[in-house]
N, C-alpha and C positions, 0 to 999 in steps of 0.2 A: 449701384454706384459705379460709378465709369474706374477701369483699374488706371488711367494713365496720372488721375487726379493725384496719386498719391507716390508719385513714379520722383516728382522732384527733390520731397522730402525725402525721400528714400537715398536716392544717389547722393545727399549731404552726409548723409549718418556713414559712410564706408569709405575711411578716411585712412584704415590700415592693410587690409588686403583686395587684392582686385578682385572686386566680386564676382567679375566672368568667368572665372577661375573654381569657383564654388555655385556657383548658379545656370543652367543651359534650360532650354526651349523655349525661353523668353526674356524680356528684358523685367527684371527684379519690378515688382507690383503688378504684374498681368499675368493676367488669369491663368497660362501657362506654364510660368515657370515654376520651377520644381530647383531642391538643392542635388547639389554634387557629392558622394562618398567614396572619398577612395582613401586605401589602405597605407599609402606613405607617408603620411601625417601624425601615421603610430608610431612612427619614428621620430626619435629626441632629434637628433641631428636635423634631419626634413623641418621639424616645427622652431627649430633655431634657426635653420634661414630663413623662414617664414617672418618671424619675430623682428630678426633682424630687418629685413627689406621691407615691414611696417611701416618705419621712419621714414625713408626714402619716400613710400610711394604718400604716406600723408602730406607732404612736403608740394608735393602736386595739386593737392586738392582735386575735392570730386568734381571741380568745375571740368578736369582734366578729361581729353576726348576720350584715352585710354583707361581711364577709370571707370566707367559705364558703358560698354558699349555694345550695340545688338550683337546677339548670338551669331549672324550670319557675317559679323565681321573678324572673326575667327577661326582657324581649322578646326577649333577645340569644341565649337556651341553647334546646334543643329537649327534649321530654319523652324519659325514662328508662324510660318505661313503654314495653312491647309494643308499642301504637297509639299516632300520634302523630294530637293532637286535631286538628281542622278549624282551630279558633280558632291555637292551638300553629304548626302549618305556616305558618298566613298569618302572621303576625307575626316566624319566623324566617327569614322569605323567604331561601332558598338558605342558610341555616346560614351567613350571614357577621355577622359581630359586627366592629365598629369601635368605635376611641377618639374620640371629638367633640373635632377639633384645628382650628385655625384654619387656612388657608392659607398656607403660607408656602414663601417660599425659602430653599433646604438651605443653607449654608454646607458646603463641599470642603475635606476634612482629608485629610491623608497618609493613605494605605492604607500599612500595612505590611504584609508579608507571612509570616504566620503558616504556615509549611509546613516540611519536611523541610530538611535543611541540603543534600542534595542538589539540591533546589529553588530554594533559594534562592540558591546557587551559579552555578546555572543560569540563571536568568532576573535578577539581579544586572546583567548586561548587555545583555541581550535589549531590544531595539528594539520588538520583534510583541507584548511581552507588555503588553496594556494592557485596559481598561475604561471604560465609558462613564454617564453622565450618563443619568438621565430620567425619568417620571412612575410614579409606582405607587397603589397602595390604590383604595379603592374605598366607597363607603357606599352603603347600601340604605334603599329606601322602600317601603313597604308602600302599594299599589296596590289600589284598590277593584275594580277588575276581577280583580285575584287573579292577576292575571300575572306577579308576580312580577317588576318593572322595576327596574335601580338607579337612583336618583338619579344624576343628570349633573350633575358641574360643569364651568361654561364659562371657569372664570374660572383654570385653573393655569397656573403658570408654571414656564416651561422656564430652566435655564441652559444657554447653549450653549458647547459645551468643542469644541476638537484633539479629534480619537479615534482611536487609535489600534488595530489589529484586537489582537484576545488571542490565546494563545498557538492556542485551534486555526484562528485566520485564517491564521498563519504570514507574516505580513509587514505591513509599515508602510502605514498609507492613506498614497494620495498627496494628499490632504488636506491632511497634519500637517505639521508644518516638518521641515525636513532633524535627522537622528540627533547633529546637535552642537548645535543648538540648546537651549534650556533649555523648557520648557513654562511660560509667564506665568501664573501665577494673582494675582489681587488680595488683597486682605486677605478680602475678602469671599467668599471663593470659597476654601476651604481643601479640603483632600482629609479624606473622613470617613474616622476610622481605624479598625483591627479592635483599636483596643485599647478604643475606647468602645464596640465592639459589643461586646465582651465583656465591657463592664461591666454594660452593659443586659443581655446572655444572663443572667447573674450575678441578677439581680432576678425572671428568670422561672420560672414552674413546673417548665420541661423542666432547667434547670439543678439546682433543688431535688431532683428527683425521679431525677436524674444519666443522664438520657437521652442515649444517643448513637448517633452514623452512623459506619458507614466507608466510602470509596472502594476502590474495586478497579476501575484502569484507566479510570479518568476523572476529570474532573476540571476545574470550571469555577470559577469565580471567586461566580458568581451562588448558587450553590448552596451553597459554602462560607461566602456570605455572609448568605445566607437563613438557614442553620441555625444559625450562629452568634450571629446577632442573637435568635434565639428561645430559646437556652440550651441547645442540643443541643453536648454536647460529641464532637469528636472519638477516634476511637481505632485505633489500626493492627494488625497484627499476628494472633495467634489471640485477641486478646480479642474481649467478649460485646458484644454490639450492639442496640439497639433497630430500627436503620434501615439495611440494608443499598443504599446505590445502586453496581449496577456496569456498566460499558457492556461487560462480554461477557456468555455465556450462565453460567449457575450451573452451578456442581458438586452433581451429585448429592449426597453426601456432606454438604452444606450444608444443600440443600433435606431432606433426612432429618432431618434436626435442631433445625430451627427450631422454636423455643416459642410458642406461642400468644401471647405478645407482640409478634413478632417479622415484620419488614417487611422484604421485597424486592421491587425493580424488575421482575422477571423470573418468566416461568413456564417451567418447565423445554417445551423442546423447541417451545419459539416462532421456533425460524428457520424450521420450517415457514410461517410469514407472512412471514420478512423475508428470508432468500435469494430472490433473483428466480427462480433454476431451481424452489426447491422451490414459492414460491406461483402460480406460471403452470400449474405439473401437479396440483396441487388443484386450481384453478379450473376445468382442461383435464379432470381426473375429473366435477366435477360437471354438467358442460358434457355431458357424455355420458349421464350420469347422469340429469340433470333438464331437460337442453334447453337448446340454445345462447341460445333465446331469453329466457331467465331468467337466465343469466349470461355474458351478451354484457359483461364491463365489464373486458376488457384485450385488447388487439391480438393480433392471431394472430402467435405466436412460435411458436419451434424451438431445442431446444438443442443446439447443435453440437460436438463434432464426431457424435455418436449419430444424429440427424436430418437431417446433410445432403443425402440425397434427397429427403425429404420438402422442405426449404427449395427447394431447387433446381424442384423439380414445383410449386409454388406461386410461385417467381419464374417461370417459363415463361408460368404462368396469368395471375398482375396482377404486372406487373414493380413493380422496387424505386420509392424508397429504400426502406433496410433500416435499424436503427442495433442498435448491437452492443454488446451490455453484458456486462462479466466476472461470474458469476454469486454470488460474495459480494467487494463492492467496497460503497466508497460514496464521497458526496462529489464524483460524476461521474469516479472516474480510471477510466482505460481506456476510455471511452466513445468511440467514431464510429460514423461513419455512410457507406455506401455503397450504389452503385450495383448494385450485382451481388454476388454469393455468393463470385464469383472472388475476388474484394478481403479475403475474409475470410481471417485467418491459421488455422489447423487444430491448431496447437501446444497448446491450451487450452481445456477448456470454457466456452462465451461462452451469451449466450442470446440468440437476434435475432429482432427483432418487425419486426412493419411498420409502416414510421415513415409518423406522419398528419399529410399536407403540406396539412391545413386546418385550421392552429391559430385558435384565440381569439386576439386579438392587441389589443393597448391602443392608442392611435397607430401602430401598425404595429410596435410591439414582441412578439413569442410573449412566453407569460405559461403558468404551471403553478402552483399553489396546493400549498402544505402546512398541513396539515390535523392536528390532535394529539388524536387516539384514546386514551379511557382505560378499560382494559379490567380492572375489579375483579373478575370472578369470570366463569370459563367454564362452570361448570356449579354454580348455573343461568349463563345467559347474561346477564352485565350490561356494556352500553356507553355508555358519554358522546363526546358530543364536544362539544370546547370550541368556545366562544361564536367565537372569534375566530381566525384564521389569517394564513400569509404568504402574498405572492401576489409571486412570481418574474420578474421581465423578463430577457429577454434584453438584452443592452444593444448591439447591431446590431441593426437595423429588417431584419424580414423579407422572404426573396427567397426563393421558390421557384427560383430558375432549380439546375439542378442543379452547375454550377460554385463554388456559392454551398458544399457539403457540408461543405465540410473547414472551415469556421467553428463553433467550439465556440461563440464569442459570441454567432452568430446562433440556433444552434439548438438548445441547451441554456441552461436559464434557470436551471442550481443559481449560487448567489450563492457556493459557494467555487469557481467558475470565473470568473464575469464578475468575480467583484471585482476582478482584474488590470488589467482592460483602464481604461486611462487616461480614458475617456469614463464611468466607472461613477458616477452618480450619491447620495448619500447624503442620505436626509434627514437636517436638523439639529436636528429639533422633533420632539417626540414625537405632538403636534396633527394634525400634515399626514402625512395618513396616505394620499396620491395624491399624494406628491413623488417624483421619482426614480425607481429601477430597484426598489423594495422598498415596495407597497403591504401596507395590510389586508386583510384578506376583508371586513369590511363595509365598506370604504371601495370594493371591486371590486362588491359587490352594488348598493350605491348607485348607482355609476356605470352597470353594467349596467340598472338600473331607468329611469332616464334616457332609454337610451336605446330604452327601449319592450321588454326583451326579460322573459322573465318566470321572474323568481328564485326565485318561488317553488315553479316544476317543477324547477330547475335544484340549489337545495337537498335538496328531497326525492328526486332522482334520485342526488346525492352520499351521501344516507344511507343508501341501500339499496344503494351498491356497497359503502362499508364493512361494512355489515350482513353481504351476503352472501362479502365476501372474507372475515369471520371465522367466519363457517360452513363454507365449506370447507376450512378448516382444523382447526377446532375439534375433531373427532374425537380424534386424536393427541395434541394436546396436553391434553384432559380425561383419555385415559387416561394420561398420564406423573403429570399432579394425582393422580391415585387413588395411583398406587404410590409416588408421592415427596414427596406435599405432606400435610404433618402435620394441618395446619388449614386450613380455609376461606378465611379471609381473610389469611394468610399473606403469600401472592404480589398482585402487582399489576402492572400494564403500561402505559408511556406510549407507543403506535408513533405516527411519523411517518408521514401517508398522502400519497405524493406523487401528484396527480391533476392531468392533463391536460386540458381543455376544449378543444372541439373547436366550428369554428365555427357548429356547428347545438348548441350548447351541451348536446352530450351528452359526459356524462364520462368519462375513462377512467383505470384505475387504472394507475400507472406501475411505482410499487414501493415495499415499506412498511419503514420505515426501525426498526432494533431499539432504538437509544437516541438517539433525536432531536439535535441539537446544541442545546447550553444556553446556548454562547456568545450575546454581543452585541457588536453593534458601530456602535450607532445607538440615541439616546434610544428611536425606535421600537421595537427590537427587544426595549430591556428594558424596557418599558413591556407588552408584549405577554406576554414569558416571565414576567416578575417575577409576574406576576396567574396566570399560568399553574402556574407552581410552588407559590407559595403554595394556589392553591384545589386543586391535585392533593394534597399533604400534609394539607389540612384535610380533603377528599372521603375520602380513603382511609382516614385516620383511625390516625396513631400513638398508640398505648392511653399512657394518663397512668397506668402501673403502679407503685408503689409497690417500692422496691429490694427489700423483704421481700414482697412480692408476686411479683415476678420471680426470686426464690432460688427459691421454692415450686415456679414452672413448670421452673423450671430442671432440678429434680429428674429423673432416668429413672423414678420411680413413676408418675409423673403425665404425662410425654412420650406422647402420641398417635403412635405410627409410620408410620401411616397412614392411611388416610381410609374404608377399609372398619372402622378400628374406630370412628371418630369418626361416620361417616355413617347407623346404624342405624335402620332403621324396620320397624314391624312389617307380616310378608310379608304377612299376610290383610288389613291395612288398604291396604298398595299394590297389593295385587293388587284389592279392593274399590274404589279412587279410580280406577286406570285404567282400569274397565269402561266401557263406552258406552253406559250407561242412558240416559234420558230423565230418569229420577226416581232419580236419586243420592241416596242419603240425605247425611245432615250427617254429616261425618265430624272428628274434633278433628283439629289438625294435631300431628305427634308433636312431642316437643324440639327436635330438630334442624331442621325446618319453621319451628318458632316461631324459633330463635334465625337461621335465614336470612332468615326474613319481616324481623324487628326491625331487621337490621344492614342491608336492603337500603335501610328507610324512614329508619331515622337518617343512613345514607348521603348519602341524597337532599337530606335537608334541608340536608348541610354541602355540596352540592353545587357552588355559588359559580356562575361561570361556564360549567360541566360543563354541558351539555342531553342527557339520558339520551334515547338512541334505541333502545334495547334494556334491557328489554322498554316499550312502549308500549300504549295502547289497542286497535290497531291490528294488533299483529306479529302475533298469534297466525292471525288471518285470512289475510296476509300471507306469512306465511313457515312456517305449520305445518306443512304440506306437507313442507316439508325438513328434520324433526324428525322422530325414530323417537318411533312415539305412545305407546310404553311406555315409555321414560326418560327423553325428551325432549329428545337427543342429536344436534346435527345427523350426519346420517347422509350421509356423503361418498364409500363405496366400497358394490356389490352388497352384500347379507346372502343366506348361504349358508344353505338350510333345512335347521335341526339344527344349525347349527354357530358359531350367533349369539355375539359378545363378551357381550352380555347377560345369555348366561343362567346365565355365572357367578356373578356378582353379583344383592343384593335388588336388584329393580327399583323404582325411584321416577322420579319425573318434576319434579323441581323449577322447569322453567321454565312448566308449565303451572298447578302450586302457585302460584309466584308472581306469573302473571298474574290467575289468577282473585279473588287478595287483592288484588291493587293494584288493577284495573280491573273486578272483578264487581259486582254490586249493590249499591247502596250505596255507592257508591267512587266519585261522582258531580266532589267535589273535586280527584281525582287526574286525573282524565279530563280535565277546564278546564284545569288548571295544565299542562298535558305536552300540549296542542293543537298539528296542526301551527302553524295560527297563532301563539301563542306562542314556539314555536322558530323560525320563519321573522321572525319580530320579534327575538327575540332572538338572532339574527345577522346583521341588517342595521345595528342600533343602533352605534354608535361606540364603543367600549371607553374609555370615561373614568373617569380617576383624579382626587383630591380631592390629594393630598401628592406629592410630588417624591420620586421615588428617584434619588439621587447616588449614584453606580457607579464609581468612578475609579482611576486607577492612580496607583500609589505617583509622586513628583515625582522625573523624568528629571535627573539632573544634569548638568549645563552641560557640555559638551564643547569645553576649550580645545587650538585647532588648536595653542598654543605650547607648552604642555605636553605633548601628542602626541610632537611631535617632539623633545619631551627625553627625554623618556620610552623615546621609541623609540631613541635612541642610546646611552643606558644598556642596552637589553637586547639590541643587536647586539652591545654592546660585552661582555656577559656569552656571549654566544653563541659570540663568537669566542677566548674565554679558556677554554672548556673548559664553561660551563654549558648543561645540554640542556631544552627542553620536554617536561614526561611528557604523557601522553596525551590525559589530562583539559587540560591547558593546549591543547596542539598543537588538541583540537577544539574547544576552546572557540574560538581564534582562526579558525579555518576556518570555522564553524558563523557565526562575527557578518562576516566576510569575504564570503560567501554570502549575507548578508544583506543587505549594501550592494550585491554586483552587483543582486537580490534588485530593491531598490529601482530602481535604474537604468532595468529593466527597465519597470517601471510607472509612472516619471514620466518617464523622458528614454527615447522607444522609438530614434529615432537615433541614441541614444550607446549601443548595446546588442550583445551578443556572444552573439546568439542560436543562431548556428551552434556555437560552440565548448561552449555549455553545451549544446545536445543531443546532442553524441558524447560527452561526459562520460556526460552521462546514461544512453546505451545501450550504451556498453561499461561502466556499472558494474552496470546492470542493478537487481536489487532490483525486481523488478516496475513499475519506471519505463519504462513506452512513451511515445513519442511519436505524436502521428494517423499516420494511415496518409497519406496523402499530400492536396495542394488543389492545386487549378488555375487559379484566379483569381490573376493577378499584378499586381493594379493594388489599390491600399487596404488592401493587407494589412498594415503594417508594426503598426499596433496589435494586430489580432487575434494578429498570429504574434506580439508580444511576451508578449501575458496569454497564449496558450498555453503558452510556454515560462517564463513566471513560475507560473504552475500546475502544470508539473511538477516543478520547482524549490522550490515552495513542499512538496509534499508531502516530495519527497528531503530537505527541512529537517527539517518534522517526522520524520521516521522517524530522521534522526541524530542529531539533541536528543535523543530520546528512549534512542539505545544509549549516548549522550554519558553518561548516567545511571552506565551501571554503572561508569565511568574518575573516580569523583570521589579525588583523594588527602586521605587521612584526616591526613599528616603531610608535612612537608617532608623528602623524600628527599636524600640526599647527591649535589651535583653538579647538582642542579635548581638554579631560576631559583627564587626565595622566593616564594610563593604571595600575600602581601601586597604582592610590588612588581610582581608579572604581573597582579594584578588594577587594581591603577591605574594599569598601563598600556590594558588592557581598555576600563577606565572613559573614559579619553581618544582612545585609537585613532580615527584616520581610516580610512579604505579603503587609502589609499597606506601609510600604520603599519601595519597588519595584511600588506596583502601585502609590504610591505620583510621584513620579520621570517618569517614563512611562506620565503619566497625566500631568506631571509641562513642560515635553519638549515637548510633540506633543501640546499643546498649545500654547508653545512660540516659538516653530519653524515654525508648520502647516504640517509637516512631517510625515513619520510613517513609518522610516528606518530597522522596525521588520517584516514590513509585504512588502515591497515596496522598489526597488532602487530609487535613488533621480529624474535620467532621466526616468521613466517610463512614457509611455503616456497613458496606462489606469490608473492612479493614481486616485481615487476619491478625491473629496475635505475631508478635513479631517473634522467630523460631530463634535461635539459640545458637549462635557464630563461634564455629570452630575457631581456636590459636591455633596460630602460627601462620605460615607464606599461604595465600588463597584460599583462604579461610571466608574472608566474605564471599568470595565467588561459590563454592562450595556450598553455602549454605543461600545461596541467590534462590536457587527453583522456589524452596521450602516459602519463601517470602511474596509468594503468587497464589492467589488463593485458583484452586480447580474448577470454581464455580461456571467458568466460562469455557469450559473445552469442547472442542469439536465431539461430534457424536463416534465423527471416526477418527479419531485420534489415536485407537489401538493399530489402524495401519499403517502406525508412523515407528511401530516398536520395534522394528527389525533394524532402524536405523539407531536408535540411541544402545541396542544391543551390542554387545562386543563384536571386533568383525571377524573372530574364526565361529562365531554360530552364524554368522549370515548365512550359509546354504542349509542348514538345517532350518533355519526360521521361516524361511522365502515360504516353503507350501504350507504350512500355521498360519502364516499371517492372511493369506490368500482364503484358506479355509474359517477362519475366523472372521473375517469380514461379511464373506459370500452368507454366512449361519446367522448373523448378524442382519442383513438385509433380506433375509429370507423369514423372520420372528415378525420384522414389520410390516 
């Protein structure tokens, strides 16, 4: 169906905002255009003059020249044609378009929360579930140099709020005021709501055009807010989708079926990059393959329990430390580190490197960068990385002494482990981006330059580990593309790349993360993602399709199955291009050539803060080598002669296609602009924003102690007359109960019951371990508290989350009323929650939080001390042992008191080693 047919309907329906404004690469119903996200829009102020100039410009009608007009009749849009001009490129500098607003401070409106009634349910009491405050957007200035620089403003302003972590922080900063308190806002300082974002969605193109995303298994606050502010409506269920984001891998069955309009996060069979087993043994093939010394860029690891000789022959050689990571985990659970092999449990497939006890260190803090990889098409191969990154502290000052091991604070720097630890620092300004435990990447480059070291080998040495970590893997995952990816630009990939600096500032790769965290919890951090998601959505490019344009694709006549039907070229012309003449003739590029050339240049242009490392002027030199020279395929395993994957398939070669269009003759402009100089500039520069993004959580109601405890004597008192808690109640009160010791934990370590929650924790199991044992007994009481709030924090989320499926649709006969147990909810203390927990498993004999009612492992239910922590105390007793790990005795050194720690270290050691020596 021709796209122009549907071009005039279109330009009637956009009767409040100028759609060139929200739309570039083409004109609104063709096949190129794609929508705009930029980050000024998260501001209240930006979307009221937005609102306001509505009026005005419908006033015009779309008849109006300025209301629709081609992309090339603005500085702001990028050309439609084929070739995007010299003149064109400079002036769309990175394909970002911005609204000319004044500076100002957001005013904070109530967020309501716009989600499932499950949800809402849910997090109705929840403490952890909150948002943050901080700078977004961005404007561009067209640089005579042609470097492509934004304009910097010096002059924004921050509000500073309480912040509280969101739901996947899983707990309260100790920060914010205590869980009864009320959170103060001024008049001035309102919470922005999602009901004015959805007014504003309402005025935009993606709204007209009835664009929508759906979640599957994730789920951030930022994201929902992004899209809704731009007009992308929500949808659940088996309905149609413009924008698929999910944080697992895709169902085949999906990827089969996507329409050429249609946008997902993921490529099929991408854990080859992001399980640690699977990308240590690609890298470990190519290593073999192509020479250790071209992919020296991740520690010599072993996956155990299959290689433990090989471990064992190589501790013999350069003894430990080791650190031991469960092989798809994230988030740092299950993580240590040890001395020897013996230490290691065998129960599990683990992956263990050799840990490098000569970290980069900031003040004497270890420091690890993540880094956000966006990987639009593997074959050809295109990658970006963004402009700006996190840079990680430990929040314990570095000690090699080996006693020092069992410190997760000291030696791991993921920020969902240190954020427990009572000493964790937060920036308050989105500005000061060298505050705290959570720098920028160019704020760490800066400082690194400073001090005379030289960033910019230390950049260029980080490009080409990413480069070549997605070469060895790349193989796999371009052949799943062929047989399950309909169309080219289909699929898309955000990986988080966790990388280690080492203090002769060579890098190494940690482990690369499948759906990065989206959360915030620091004006810094959404200042960073806010820019980061918006220019990923803009760069990738959701098609601005027209509802009768997307029936059309919808069709099975016109569905693409696969990418051997979509991908055709003629054999004599590729078998002619991959000759190795000297004097090539000129050959036309076919359809498919031309229509990748186009999408990779308009790409580029909406690129924002994305700086494309692949392909460059450069790589072909570089990295051709590791390319099969006829399809141009990184080639990651022998080729067998005769029996090549190849030669099933026409052979083409599009990464070479695409280099010699971007960077051959002639292509003088493209070569300046993609300098390494330019990109070594454009990520030491500071990430500044022009407008305020206010991020906030719905307003916390007042929690009065006096009504607690009225509250709470009406529901003993209903407790004791015959009324029970269903399920959903029973966890809802255990889940915000948990939550309070939760806190305890990470502001009062002295007042803490860290011993009683780790037997909980390993007789209930659920993949919750605790370290393997420490031996330092002096300063430990902070570390060993955020350890055990780290455990705790994750067993939180994982029961919110089953908390899900016990929601009651109705008030059941003999229950407590759903409307008088939620305001007691509302008001609960710690002591209201456990009085009540305590008053009904006694007088029922039940324990509807841990337990269905028909269960036949149910233990009898043990016998609850009086008086203060009384339930918690008698909490292990209420888990039956049936499920313990086999080595659970080498966790006893830890719930032991800590002046036997150095007496227990060689018992526990020896009891173990006696133990696997029986078997």
């Amino acid at each position: 169906m021709p796209a122009s047919s549907h071009i005039n309907s279109t330009e009637r329906c956009f009767k409040y905002v100028n759609s060139d404004e929200w739309v570039t690469s083409g004109k609104i119903g063709s096949r190129e255009a794609v929508l705009v996200f930029r980050t000024n829009i998260l501001n209240p102020k930006t979307r009221k003059l937005i609102l306001e100039a509505a009026p005005q410009q419908s006033k015009t009608g779309a008849d109006s020249p300025s209301a629709v007009s081609t992309p090339n009749e603005t500085i702001h849009k990028t050309s439609s044609s084929p070739t995007v001009s010299k003149t064109q490129s400079n002036y769309t500098n990175q394909g970002k378009i911005f609204v000319a607003v004044e500076k100002t401070v957001a005013n904070c409106k109530e967020l309501v929360n716009h989600r499932n009634p499950i949800k809402k349910s849910l997090d109705a009491f929840s403490s952890s579930d909150a948002s943050v405050s901080s700078d977004g957007d961005e404007t561009i200035q067209y640089n005579e140099t042609k470097s492509r620089k934004p304009h910097k403003s010096k002059n924004t302003s921050i509000i500073e709020i309480e912040v509280n972590l969101n739901k996947e922080s899983g707990y309260e900063s100790a920060t914010t005021s205590q869980s009864n308190t009320e959170i103060n806002t001024s008049e001035e300082d309102h919470e922005a709501s999602s009901e004015e974002d959805n007014e504003c969605g309402i005025n935009m193109p993606a709204h007209q055009l009835k664009i929508t995303y759906k979640f599957i298994q994730t789920e951030t606050k930022l994201l929902r807010k992004i899209f809704n502010v731009h007009g992308l409506t929500e949808v659940q269920g088996d309905s149609n989708f413009n924008l698929l984001w999910t944080g697992v891998h895709m169902k085949l069955d999906t990827l089969r079926n996507l329409a050429l309009y249609q946008r997902v996060n993921h490529f099929p069979r991408s854990y080859e990059l992001t399980r640690k087993d699977r990308l240590y043994k690609n890298i470990e093939r190519m290593q073999h393959l192509r020479g250790m010394k071209h992919f020296d860029i991740v520690p010599q690891s072993f996956i155990l329990p299959l290689e433990i000789r090989d471990l064992i022959f190589a501790h013999n050689k350069h003894r430990g430390p080791w650190i031991v990571k469960p092989a798809a985990s994230s988030r740092g659970r299950g993580i240590f580190i040890v001395n020897s092999p013996d230490q290691i449990p065998q129960d599990e497939q683990v992956l263990v490197s050799k840990y490098i006890v000569d970290p980069l260190c900031i003040d004497g803090h270890k420091c690890d960068l993540r880094v956000y990889v966006l990987v639009t098409s593997f074959d050809p191969l295109i990658i970006y990385l963004y402009e700006e990154g996190i840079v990680r502290l430990a929040t314990v000052r570095y000690d090699r002494n080996a006693d020092n091991l069992w410190n997760p604070c000291m030696h791991l720097c993921n920020y969902s482990i240190n954020k427990y630890h009572s000493d964790y620092i937060r920036s308050s300004d989105a500005q000061d981006e060298d505050v705290g435990h959570k720098w920028t990447l160019s704020a760490l480059l800066r400082h690194l330059k400073l001090q005379g070291c030289d960033t910019h080998l230390l950049m260029l040495n980080i490009e080409d580990l990413i480069i070549k970590a997605v070469l060895a893997c790349a193989q796999t995952i371009i052949s799943a593309c062929r047989m399950f990816v309909p169309n080219v630009n289909n699929c898309f990939e955000l990986y988080g790349f966790d990388i280690l600096i080492d203090n002769t500032l060579k890098p190494w790769l940690l482990e690369v993360n499948l759906s990065p965290s989206m959360g915030v919890d620091s004006p810094l951090d959404t200042k960073v993602k806010a820019c980061l998601v918006t220019d990923l959505l803009t760069c990738v490019g959701i098609p601005a399709f027209t509802p009768e344009m997307r029936t059309h694709y919808d069709g099975k006549s016109s569905r693409l199955r696969s990418s051997s039907c979509q991908r055709q070229v003629d054999t004599s012309e590729s078998a002619l291009r991959s000759t190795k003449s000297k004097k090539k003739p000129v050959i036309p590029l076919t359809q498919e050539e031309q229509r990748i050339l186009r999408s990779a240049r308009l790409q580029y242009t909406r690129r924002g803060g994305f700086v494309r490392i692949f392909p460059t002027d450069d790589t072909m030199q570089r990295y051709g080598n590791f390319l099969d020279p006829a399809n141009g395929i990184p080639i990651s395993t022998p080729n067998v002669q005769g029996q090549t994957f190849q030669t099933l398939v026409t052979q083409h070669n599009y990464n070479q296609m695409l280099h010699s269009n971007l960077f051959g003759s002639g292509q003088r402009s493209a070569k300046d602009d993609n300098s390494q100089e330019n990109r070594i500039m454009q990520y030491e520069r500071a990430l500044e924003t022009d407008s305020e993004i206010p991020f906030l959580k719905k307003q916390i109601v007042e929690k009065c102690e006096e009504e607690g405890r009225r509250l709470r004597k009406q529901m003993l008192k209903k407790i004791t007359s015959g009324s029970t808690l269903t399920h959903f109640q029973a966890r809802q009160t255990f889940s915000l109960y948990l939550e309070s010791v939760l806190r305890r934990l990470t502001q009062d370590p002295k007042d803490s019951h860290e011993k009683i929650i780790i037997k909980f924790l390993t007789k209930y199991g659920g993949g919750v371990k605790p370290p393997v044992l420490f031996k330092n007994s002096q300063n430990i009481s902070k570390a060993r508290s955020a350890m055990v709030a780290k455990l705790l924090g994750d067993f939180l989320e994982l029961y919110r989350r089953d908390t899900e499926a016990y929601i009651d649709s109705f008030d059941h006969f003999g229950m407590i009323p759903t409307n008088a147990y939620s305001l007691f909810l509302m008001h609960a203390q710690e002591s209201d929650l456990e009085a009540v927990l305590t008053h009904h498993t006694n007088v029922t004999g039940i324990m509807p939080f841990l337990y269905n009612r028909c269960g036949l492992s149910v233990p009898a239910t043990p016998p609850i001390p009086s008086g203060l922590h009384g339930f918690l105390r008698a909490l292990p007793a209420m888990v039956t042992s049936y499920g313990m790990s086999r080595e659970v005795s080498k966790y006893d050194g830890y719930i032991k008191n800590c002046d036997k720690n150095c007496e227990n270290v060689q018992d526990i050691s020896l009891r173990s080693r006696s133990t696997r020596d029986s078997k």
